[in-house]
C-alpha positions in Angstrom: 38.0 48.0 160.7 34.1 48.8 160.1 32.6 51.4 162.5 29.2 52.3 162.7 27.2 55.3 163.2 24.9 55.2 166.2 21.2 54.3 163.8 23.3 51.9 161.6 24.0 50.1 164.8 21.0 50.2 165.8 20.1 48.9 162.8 22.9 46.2 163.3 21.5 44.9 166.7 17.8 44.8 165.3 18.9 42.7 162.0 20.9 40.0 164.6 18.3 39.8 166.7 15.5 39.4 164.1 16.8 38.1 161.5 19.9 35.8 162.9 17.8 35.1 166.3 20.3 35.8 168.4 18.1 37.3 171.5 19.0 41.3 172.5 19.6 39.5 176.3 22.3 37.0 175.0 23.9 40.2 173.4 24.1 42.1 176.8 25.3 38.9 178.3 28.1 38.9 176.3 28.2 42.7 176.3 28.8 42.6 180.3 31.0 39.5 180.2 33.5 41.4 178.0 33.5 44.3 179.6 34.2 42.8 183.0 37.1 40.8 181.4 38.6 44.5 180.1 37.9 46.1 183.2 39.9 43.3 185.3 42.4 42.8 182.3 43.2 47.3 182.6 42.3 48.0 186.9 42.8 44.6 187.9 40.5 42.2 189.7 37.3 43.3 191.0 37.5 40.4 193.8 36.8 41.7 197.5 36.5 45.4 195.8 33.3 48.0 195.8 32.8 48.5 192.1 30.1 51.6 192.2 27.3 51.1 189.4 25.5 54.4 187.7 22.4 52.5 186.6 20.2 54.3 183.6 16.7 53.9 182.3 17.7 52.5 178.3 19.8 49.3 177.1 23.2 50.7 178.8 21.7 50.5 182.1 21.0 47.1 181.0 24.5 46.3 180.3 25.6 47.5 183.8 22.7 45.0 185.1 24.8 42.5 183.6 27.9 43.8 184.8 27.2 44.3 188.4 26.0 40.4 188.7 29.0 39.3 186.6 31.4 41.4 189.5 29.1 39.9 192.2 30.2 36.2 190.9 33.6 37.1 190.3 34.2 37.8 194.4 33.8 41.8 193.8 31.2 44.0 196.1 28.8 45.7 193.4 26.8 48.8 194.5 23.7 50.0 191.8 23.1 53.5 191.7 20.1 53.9 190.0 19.1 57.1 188.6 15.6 56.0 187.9 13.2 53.4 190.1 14.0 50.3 188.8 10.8 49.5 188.8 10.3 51.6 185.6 12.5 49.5 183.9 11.2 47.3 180.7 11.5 44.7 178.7 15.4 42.5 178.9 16.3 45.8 181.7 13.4 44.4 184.0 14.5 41.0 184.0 18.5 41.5 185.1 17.1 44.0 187.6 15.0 41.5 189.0 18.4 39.5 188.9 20.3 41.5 190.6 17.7 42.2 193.5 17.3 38.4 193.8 20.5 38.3 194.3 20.7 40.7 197.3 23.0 43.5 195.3 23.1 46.3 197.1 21.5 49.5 195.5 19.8 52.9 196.1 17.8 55.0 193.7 19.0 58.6 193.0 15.8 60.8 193.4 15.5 64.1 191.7 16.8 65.9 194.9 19.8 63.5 195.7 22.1 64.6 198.4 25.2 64.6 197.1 27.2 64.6 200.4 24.7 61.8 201.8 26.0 59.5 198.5 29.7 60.0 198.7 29.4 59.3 202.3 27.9 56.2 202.0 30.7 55.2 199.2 33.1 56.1 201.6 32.0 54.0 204.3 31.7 51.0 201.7 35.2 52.0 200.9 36.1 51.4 203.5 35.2 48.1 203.9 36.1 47.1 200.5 38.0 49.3 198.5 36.9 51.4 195.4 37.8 49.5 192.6 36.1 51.7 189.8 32.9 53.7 189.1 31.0 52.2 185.7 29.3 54.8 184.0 26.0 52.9 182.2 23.8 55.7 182.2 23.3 56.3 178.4 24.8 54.6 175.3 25.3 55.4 171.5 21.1 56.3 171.3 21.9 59.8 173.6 20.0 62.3 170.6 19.0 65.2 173.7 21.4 67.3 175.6 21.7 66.1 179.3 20.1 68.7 181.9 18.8 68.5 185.1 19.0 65.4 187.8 20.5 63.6 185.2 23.2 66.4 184.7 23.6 66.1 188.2 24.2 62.5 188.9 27.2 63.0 185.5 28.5 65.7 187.9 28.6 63.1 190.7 30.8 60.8 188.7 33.1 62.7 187.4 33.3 65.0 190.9 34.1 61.2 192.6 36.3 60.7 189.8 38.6 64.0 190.5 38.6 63.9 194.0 39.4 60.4 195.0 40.9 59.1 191.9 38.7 56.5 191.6 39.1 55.3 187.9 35.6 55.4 185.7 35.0 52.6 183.2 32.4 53.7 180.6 29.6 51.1 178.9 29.5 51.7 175.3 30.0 55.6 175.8 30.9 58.3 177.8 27.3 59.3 179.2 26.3 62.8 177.6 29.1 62.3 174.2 26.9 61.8 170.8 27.6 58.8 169.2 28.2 60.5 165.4 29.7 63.6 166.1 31.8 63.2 169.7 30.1 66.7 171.0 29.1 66.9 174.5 25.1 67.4 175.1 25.6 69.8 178.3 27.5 67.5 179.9 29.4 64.1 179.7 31.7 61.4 181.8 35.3 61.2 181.1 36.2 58.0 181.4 39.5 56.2 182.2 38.4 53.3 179.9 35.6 53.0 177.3 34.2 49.3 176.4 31.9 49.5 173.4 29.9 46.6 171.6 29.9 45.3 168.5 31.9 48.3 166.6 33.7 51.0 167.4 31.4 54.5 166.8 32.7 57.5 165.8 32.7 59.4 168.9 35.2 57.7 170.3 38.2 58.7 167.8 36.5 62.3 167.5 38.4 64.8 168.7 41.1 62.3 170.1 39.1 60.3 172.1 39.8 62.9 174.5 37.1 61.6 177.5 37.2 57.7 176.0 40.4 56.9 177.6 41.4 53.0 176.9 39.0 51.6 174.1 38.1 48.1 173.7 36.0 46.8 171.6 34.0 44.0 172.6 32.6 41.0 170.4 29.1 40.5 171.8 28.4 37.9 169.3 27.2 40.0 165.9 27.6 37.6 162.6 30.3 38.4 160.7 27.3 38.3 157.9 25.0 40.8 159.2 27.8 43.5 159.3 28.4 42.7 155.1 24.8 42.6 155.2 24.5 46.1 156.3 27.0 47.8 153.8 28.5 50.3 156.5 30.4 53.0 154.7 33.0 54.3 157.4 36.3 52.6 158.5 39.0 53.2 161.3 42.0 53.1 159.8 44.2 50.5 161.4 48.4 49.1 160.5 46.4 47.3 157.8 47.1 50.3 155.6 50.5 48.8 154.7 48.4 45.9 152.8 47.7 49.4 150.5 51.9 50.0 150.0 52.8 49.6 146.7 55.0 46.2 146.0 58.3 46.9 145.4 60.5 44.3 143.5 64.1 43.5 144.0 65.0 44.5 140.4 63.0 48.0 141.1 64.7 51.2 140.5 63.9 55.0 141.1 61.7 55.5 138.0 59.6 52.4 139.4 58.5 54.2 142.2 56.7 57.6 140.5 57.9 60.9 139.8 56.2 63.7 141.7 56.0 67.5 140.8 56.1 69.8 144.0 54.4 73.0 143.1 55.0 75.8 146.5 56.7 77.6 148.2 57.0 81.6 148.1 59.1 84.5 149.9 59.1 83.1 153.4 57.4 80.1 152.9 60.0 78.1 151.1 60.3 75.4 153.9 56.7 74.4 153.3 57.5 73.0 149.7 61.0 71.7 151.0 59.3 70.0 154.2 56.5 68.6 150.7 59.1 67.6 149.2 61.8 65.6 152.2 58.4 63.8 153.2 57.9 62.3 149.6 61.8 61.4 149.3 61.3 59.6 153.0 58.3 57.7 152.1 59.6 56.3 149.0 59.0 58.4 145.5 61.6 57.5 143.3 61.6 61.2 141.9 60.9 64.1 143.4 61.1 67.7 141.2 60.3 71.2 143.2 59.2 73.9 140.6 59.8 77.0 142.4 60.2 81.0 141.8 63.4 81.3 140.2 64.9 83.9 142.4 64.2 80.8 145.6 65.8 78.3 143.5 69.0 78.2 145.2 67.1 78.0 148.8 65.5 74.7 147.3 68.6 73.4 145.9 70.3 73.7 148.8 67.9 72.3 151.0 66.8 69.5 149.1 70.0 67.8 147.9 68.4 64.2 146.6 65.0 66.1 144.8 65.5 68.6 141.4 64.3 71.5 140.9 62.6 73.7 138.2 63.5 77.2 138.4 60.1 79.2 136.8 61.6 81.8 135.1 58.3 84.5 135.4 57.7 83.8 138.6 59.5 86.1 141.2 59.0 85.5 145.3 55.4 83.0 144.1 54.4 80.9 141.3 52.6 83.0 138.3 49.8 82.0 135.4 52.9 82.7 133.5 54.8 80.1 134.1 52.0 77.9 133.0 53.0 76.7 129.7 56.2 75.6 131.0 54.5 73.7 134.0 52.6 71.9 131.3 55.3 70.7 130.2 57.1 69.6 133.2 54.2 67.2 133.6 55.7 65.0 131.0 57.2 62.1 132.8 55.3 63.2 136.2 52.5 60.8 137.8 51.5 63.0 140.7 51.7 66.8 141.7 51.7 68.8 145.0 49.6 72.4 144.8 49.5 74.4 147.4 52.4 74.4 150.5 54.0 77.9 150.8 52.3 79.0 147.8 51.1 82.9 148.5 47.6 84.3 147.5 49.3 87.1 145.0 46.9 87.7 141.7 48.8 85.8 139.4 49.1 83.3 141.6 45.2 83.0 142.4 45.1 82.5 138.7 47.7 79.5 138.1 45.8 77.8 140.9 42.5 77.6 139.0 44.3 77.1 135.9 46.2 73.8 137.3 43.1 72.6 139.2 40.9 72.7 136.4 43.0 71.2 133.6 46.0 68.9 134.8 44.6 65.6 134.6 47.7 64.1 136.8 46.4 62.6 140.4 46.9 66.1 142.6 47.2 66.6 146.2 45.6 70.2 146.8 46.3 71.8 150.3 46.8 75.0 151.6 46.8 78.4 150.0 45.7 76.5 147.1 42.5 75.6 149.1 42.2 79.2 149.9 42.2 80.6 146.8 39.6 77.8 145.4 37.6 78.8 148.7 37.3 82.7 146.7 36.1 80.1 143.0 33.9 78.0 145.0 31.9 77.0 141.7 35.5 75.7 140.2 36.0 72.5 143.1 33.6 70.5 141.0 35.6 71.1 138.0 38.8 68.8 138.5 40.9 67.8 135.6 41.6 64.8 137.5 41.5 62.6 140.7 42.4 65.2 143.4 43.0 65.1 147.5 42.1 68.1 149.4 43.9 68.5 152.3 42.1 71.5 154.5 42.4 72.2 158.4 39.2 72.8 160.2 40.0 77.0 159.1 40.7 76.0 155.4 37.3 74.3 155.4 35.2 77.0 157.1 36.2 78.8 154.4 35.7 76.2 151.5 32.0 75.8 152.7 31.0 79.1 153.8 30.3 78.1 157.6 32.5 78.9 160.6 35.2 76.8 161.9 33.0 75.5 165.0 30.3 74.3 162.7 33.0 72.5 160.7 34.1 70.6 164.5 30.1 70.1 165.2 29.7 68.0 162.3 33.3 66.6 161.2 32.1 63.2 159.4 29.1 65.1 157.6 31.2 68.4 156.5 33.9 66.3 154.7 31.6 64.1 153.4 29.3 67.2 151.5 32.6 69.0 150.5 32.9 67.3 146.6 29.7 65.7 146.5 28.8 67.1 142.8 32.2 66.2 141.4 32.9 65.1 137.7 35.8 63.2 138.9 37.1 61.0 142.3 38.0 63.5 144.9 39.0 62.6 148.5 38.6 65.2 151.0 40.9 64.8 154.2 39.6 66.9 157.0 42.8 67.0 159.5 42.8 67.3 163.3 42.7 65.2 166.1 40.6 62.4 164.3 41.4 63.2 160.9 38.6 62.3 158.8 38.9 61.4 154.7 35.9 61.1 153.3 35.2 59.8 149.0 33.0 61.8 146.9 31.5 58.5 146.3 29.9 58.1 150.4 33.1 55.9 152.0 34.7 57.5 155.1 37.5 56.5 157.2 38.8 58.1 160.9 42.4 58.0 161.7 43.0 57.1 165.2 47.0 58.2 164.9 49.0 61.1 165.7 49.6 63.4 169.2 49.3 66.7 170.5 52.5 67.1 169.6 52.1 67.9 166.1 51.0 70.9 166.8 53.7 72.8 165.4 53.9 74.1 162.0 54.8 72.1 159.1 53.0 69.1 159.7 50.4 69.9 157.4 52.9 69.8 154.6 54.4 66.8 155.1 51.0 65.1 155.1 50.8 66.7 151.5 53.9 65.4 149.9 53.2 61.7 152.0 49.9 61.8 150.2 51.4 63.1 147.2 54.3 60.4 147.1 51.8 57.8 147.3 49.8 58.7 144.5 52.8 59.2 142.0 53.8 55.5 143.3 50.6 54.2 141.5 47.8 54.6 144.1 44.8 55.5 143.9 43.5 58.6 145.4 41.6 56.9 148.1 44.1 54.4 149.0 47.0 57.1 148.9 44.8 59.3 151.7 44.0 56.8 153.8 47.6 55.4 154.3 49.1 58.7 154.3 47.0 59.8 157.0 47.6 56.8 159.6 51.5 57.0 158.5 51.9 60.5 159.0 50.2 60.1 162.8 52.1 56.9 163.3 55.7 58.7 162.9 54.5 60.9 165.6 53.7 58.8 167.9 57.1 57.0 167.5 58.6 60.3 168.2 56.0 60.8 171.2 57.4 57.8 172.6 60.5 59.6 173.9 59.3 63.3 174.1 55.7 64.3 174.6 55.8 67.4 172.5 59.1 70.1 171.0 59.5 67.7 167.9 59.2 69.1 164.6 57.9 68.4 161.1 61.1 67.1 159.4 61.5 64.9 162.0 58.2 62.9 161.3 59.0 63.3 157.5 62.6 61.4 158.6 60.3 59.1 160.8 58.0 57.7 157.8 60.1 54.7 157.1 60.0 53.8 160.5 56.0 54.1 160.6 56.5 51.9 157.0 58.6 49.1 158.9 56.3 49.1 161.9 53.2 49.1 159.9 54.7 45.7 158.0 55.9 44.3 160.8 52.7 44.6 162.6 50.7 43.1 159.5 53.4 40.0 159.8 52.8 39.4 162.8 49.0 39.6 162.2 49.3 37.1 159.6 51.4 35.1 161.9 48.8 35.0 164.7 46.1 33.5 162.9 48.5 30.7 161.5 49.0 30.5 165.0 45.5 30.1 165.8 44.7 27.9 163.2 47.3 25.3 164.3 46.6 25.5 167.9 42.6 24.8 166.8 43.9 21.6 164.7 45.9 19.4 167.1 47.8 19.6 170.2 50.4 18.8 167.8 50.1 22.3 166.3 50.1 24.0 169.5 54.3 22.1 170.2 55.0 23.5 167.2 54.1 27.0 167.8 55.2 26.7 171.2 58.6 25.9 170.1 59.0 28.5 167.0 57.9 31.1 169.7 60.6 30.0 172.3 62.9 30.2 169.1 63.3 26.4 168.8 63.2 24.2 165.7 60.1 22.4 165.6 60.1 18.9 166.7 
């Protein structure tokens, strides 16, 4: 699913209206339409309800123009509260607040020195009379470049003070007021908002950092051509249960050397469960083989902890992997079609030097994560030098110290950090920046957000199951890209199976043993996608179509 950062949409609304001539005011038509249908569809009706409108001076303000007269017709009790004259007001913004006057909606203008006693007062007595049904926050939009001070800081405090002390739920237009569009960070202040409608695409502010103010997202078709969105080459995605069109087929005369044969380099003195959890989450997502070369005095930890993988015992490498076990890792490559650097490997000297050694020169797709990042962060010059495709696989710490900035920076700017990381490289590298909103970004400019996984994966380990699931997925035949993208939404999407029965106290095997029920739900979900638009295509042909769907729904034989 496209998203758009807040100029190419710009860009976006500019090329339908000038060069498909569909009018700005027919967009904000259907923009407040839409969101009036989600708002009903999530709070209920707005009929015989006060629906209290934050009016601002740009194109959002506009779209709660249209809103409030869209309430007004439905039955509901709309009350504008403008935070500039409307009067100042220009171009299609003048002509709904005309509208909206002619129509007798009540409205008052929030000068600089507002009372805010005085206003929640004169809510309460309309609540009175007709219940609160929601506040709509369409103060600012996706264009919000300045950090939010002043009366307008004020008049955000308003809505989220109403918010938190009567419960009243807030529906935002577009955006949280005071979120930027492309990064998610808050400019002084910002709404949070019980439900988010935005237009056209989704932007990346609201899968930043969770969507932690957004709340429920909609997206709402305001009537962009499918053509102008090809037309304007967007480079970012949200990741969506499409990724299970990426899963490698698997025939019915398949057997385990069909499905790849991936090398698990890790694990040291205390750290063997990172390369074991590696190695369970590429048996559960369905490698065929799985080998763990390990320090030979941790072998037996791995072989008894890993009962359907093999393992390599290195025999110069004692408590961590060494540079002199490289010859014979060489040669364990034979047969191999992906490898895992980096989970519970140790920083020791002759480690550091393995690491470099393997990154540079094994030409075999490689998932790099970990204390392999960290040592690469200490050979900075060596990340353009891959042997091969590669995945890097740092958290927000791992890359603050891959790029040289601090770890805030990194959160500041997640899309553009990830982006910049292998710019220069010789070969295809994916970088996948984890948190809440994972990002994987190509070296060649395509990005993608993940809008999977919890709070609950907090907890240690999860980072190198994500590793082997990428890592499976390249030595099943795909390509680097493909493999981060689908690994990413998977590995959130077992989560937030297990989230469905516990919040949090879940650990990391237990969403490596939940992958194949992310895979099933994934390909169910595609089915039934497919099977929609059949649906839809048969019900637009005949009324003939629709008694046949109707029946294979109720789980009859068509007639």
């Amino acid at each position: 699913m496209n998203i758009a950062m807040a100029a190419e949409m710009q860009q976006l609304d500019r090329l339908t209206i000038d060069e498909y001539g569909i009018p700005g005011i027919v967009l904000m038509e259907n923009a407040g339409q839409g969101t009036v249908a989600f708002m009903e569809r999530e709070l209920g009706s707005c009929a015989g309800k006060t629906v209290v409108l934050f009016i601002g001076p740009g194109n959002n303000g506009d779209d709660g123009l249209v809103i409030a007269r869209r309430i007004q017709q439905g039955g509901g009790h709309p009350f504008l509260l403008f935070a500039l004259p409307p009067e100042r007001l220009k171009g299609d913004a003048a002509i709904n607040a005309l509208i909206v006057n002619n129509l007798k909606c009540d409205s008052i203008v929030l000068g600089d020195s507002f009372d805010r006693a005085e206003i929640t007062t004169t809510i309460l007595r309309r609540h009175g009379e007709h219940p609160v049904g929601c506040l709509v926050d369409a103060l600012f939009g996706t264009g919000l470049g300045r950090e939010i001070t002043g009366h307008l800081a004020r008049v955000i405090a308003l809505i989220n003070d109403l918010h938190n002390e009567f419960n009243w739920p807030v529906a935002a237009v577009d955006l949280p007021s005071g979120l930027e569009a492309d990064t998610g960070q808050v400019l002084g202040t910002a709404v949070r908002a019980d439900l988010t409608a935005t237009y056209g695409l989704a932007k990346p502010a609201h899968y930043l950092d969770g969507g932690a103010a957004i709340g429920s997202l909609k997206i709402v078709d305001i009537g962009i051509p499918d053509a102008a969105v090809q037309q304007s080459e967007l480079r970012g995605e949200v990741l969506t249960p499409a990724v299970a069109t990426r899963l490698p087929k698997r025939s019915i005369d398949s057997h385990k050397g069909s499905h790849g044969h991936l090398l698990v380099l890790g694990g040291s003195t205390g750290k063997t469960g990172a390369a074991i959890l590696s190695s369970r989450a590429a048996l559960h997502s369905g490698c065929g083989l799985v080998t763990a070369a390990v320090p030979h005095n941790l072998n037996t930890v791995f072989e008894q902890n890993l009962i359907e993988a093999m393992t390599i015992a290195l025999p110069c490498s004692v408590g961590c992997l060494s540079i002199k076990d490289s010859t014979l890792i060489f040669d364990t490559l034979t047969g191999k079609t992906a490898v895992v650097l980096g989970p519970g490997l140790g920083t020791g000297q002759e480690t550091k030097e393995l690491v470099v050694h393997l990154y540079r020169n094994v030409p075999l797709p490689m998932v790099v994560d970990a204390d392999a990042l960290n040592i690469l962060s200490e050979h900075k010059d060596v990340l353009a030098e891959p042997g091969g495709p590669r995945v890097l696989t740092p958290h927000p710490g791992e890359m603050a110290r891959l790029t040289g900035q601090t770890t805030p920076d990194i959160q500041r700017r997640r899309i553009a950090t990830a982006g910049s990381l292998c710019l220069d490289c010789r070969e295809e590298v994916v970088t996948v920046l984890k948190g809440a909103g994972t990002i994987i970004a190509h070296n060649h400019g395509n990005w993608a957000i993940n809008p999977t996984g919890n709070q609950g994966m907090a907890t240690g380990g999860m980072g190198d199951v994500l590793a082997g699931l990428i890592g499976s997925l390249l030595a099943q035949g795909l390509s680097s890209w493909d493999a981060a993208c689908t690994g990413v939404y998977l590995h959130g999407l077992a989560a937030d199976i297990l989230a469905r029965k516990t919040a949090y106290g879940y650990t990391a095997s237990e969403v490596a043993a939940m992958l194949p029920e992310a895979v099933k739900e994934c390909i169910q979900h595609k089915q039934e996608t497919i099977y929609e638009k059949s649906t839809r295509y048969h019900d637009n042909r005949s009324d003939h179509g629709k008694c046949i769907h109707a029946r294979q729904r109720a789980g009859q034989a068509p007639l």
